[in-house]
N, C-alpha and C positions, 0 to 999 in steps of 0.2 A: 351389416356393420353399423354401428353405430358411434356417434361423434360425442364428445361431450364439450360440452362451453364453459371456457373460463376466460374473466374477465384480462386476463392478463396476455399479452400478447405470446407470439408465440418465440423462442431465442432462434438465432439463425448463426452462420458464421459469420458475418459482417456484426453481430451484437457481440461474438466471440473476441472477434480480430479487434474490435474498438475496444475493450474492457482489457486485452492486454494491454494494447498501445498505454492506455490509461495507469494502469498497471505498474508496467516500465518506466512511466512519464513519475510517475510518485516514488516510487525504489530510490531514482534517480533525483529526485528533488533529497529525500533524504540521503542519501550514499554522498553527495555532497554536500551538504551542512556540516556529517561528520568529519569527514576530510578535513574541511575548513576550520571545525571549529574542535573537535576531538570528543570524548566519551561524556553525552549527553541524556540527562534525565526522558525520560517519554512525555512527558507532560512540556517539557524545554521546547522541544523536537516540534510536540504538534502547534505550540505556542507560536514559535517561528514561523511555520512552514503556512501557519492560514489553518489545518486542517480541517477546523470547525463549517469550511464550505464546501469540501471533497464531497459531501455524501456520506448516508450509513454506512457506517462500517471498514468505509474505504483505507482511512488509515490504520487501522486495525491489521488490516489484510494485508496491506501494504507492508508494515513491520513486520510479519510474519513468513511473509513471499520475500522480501529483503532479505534478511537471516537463511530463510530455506536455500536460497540463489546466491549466497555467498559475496552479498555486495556489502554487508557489515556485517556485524555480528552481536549478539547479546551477552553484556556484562554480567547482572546480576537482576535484583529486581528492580525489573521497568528500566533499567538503562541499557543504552545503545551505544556502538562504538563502531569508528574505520577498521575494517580489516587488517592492515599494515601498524 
């Protein structure tokens, strides 16, 4: 058998379980802005929320996992809206 080496660590469930935590913590930052503030631009959204220090990708993901999870939903292009 043989191993191969990559510089990148290896994922475990504890990298699993912290990245939803993560995840649900950002859905949830946005699922209430909308609430509070009702059907907002994507650009409004990450404006607001800081996203620019989340990480690659993370809000990206986040609005997409949002939408998918039914905690808002998407209007048109790039806007977002409460559920209710």
């Amino acid at each position: 058998m043989s191993s191969t080496f990559t510089p990148f660590p290896s994922s475990s469930s504890v990298d699993a379980d912290e990245n939803e935590w993560w995840l649900r913590r950002e859905i949830s930052l946005i699922q209430n802005l909308l609430e509070n503030e009702g059907e907002l631009p994507r650009k409004e959204i990450g404006d607001r929320l800081g996203c620019k220090y989340w990480g690659p990708m993370r809000f990206r993901a986040a609005l997409k996992q949002g939408v998918e999870r039914g905690a808002f939903r998407k209007t048109g292009h790039n806007r977002y809206a409460p559920v209710g």
